[in-house]
N, C-alpha and C positions, 0 to 999 in steps of 0.2 A: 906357218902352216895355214893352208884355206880351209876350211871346214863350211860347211852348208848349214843356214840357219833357219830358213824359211819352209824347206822340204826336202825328204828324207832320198836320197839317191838311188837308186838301182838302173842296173843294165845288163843288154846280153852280149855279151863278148866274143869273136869267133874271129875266120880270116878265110874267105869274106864273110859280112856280117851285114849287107845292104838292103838284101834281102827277105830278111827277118821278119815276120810279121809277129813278135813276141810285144814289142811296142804299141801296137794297134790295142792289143788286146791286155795287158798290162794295165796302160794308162785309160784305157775305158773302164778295167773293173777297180782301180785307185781314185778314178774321179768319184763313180756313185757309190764306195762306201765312205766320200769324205774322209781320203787318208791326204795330208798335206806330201806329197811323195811323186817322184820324177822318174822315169822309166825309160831308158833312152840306148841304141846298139851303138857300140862302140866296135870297132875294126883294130884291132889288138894281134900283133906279129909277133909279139916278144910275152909270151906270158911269166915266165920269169922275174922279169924288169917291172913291165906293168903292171899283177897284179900287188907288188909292193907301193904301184906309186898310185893307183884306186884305193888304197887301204889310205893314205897318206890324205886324200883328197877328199875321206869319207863317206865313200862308196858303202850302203851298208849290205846289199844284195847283189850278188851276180848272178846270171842265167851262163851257162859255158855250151858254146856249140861247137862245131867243127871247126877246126883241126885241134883244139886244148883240151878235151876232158881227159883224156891219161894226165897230160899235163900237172890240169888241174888236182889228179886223186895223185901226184908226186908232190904237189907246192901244198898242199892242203896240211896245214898244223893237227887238225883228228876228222877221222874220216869215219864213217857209219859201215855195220858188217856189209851190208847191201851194195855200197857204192866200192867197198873191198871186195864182195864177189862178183862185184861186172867188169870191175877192172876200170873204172871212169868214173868222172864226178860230171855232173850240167849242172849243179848248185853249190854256190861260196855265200857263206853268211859269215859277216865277220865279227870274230866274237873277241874276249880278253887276248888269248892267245895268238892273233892274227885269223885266216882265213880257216874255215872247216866246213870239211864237205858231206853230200847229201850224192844221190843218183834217184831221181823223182822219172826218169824214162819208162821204168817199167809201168810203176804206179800209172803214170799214163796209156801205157799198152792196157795192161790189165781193167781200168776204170772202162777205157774205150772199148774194148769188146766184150765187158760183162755185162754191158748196158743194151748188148745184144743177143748173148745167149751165155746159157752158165758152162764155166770153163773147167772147172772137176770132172775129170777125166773121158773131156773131149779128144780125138787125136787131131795136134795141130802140126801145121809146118812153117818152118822158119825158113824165107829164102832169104840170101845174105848169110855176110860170117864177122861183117865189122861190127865195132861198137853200140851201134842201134839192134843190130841182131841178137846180142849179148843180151840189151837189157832186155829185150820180147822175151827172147827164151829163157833167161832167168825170173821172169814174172809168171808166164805160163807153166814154168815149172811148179814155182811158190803155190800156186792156186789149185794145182792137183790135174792138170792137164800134161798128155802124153805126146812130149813133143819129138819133131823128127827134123835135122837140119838138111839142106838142099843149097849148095852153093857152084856156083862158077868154076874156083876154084876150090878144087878139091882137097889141098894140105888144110887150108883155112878153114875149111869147112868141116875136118877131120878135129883140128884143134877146139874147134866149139863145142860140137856132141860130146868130146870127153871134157871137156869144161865141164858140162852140166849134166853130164850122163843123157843124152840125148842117142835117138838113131840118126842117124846118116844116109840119106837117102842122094847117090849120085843125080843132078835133072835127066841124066838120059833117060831113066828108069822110069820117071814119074809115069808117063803112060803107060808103061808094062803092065797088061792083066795079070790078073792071077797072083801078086808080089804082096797085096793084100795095101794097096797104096792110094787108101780114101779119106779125106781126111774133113775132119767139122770145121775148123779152123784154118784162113792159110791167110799171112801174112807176110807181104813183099818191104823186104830193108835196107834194097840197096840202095841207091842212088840213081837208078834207071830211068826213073819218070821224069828226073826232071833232064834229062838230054831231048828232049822233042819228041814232036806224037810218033816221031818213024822208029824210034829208039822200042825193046820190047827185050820182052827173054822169051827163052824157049822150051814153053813151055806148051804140055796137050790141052785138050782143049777135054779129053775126060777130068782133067783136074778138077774142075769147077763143076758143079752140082746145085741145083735149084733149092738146097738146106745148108750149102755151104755158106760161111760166116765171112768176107774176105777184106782186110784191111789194107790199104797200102800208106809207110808212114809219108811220103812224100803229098804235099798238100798244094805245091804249087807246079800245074794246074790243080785245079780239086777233081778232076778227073782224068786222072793218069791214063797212056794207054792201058795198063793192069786195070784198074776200075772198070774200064771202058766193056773192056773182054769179060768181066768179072759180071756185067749187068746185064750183057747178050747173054751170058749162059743161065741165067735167072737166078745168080747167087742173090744173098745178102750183104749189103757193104755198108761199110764203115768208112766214113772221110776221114784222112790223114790228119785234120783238124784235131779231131776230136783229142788223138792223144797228145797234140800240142799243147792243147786246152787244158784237159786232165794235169800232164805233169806241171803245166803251167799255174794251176789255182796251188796243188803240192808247195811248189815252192814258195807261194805267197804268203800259204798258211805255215809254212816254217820262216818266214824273214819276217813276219807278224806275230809271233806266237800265238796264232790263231786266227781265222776271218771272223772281223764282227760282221753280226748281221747271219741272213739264214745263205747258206753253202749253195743251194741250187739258186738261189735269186742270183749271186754273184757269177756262177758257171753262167748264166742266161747272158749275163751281161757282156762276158768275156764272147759266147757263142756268137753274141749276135755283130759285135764289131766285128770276128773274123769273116764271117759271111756275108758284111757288107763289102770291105777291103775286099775277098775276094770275087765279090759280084763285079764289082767295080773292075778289076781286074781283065775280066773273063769280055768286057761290052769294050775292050782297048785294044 
């Protein structure tokens, strides 16, 4: 058996997983708290298979991204109520029993937009019905805000709202006066932004409001066409960073049983590698 002697393992796992900018910002905030510990994306097709032979190799942390987190919350030895009610895991820490999982997505939505305005019984909306929409709306539920789902497809988006007792708002509607369809919150979870700047939804353009709050999780670009539209109408926004960042310290401070050292110094450190990477990015 190989076991690592030097430094402590972690990766984030998906398919594709090249992408990633978990790394960048991982192995910045592990350097300056002096954790001896390696953080590195692995491209993982078989989660089944592999993560038995990551356990094997002493992997002691995983990050799960797209297409494994059901996956993950089926392979997972014990799973937390939370990451049972989203129905996904993005976190493996392996303990006696093998692998057991976390869902730290919300925790990131939620971190990332309380850090803009307070979410107790704002009315928000969730566009999307996949897995990343799950954990928004199940966090802005948690926090006491009044959420409404808005998807493409309509079956998907009917199974959500009753997932979490949410309303349902069809996108054709969103502009409709009078339906009483304003909301303090709106955060976008599909997948859209990152198809190119021609890619968009369709959405009005009364949506967006000069007190509106608007997130989009997608961060690569950091300004999505959604952002873009989001800043001409003089909302409020939140970089998709942020809740990468968020659920990202989550899970360090669970694979650490705790971050030493003070919690915002470390978020600083993680913030500022993502926005050099993606400075860097943006000038190529």
């Amino acid at each position: 058996m190989i076991q690592p002697v030097q430094a402590d393992l972690f990766a984030v796992i998906g398919h594709p997983v090249a992408h990633s900018l978990s790394p960048v910002m991982m192995n910045a905030v592990l350097g300056a708290l002096e954790i001896p510990a390696v953080y590195v994306a692995l491209d993982v097709d078989s989660p089944e298979k592999d993560l038995q032979t990551l356990a094997e190799a002493g992997f002691r942390g995983l990050s799960v991204t797209i297409p494994h987190k059901e996956a993950a919350l089926r392979l997972a030895t014990e799973v937390d109520e939370t990451a049972s009610a989203i129905g996904a895991v993005n976190t493996l820490r392996l303990g006696h029993g093998g692998w057991e999982g976390r869902n730290t997505d919300w925790i990131g939505a939620v971190e990332a937009l309380g850090r803009e305005t307070s979410l107790r019984s704002r009315r928000a909306l969730v566009i999307g019905a996949g897995g990343a929409a799950r954990a928004v709306a199940y966090g802005l539920k948690r926090e006491g805000a009044a959420v409404a789902i808005t998807n493409r497809g309509r079956e998907r988006g009917e199974r959500l709202a009753r997932a979490f007792d949410c309303d349902l708002v069809p996108m054709e509607h969103l502009g409709e006066t009078g339906r009483g369809h304003r909301f303090d919150i709106i955060v976008q979870c599909t997948s859209v932004g990152l198809q190119g700047a021609e890619s968009s939804l369709p959405l009005p353009d009364g949506l967006f409001g000069p007190d509106t709050v608007v997130m989009d999780i997608v961060y690569r670009p950091s300004r999505t066409p959604f952002l873009q539209r989001a800043i001409q109408r003089g909302c409020r926004v939140v970089q998709g960073y942020e809740m990468l960042l968020h659920q990202g310290i989550a899970q360090l401070d669970w694979w650490l049983d705790g971050i030493p050292g003070a919690r915002e110094e470390a978020l600083q450190v993680m913030r500022n590698a993502l926005e050099k990477a993606l400075s860097h990015e943006s000038q190529h």
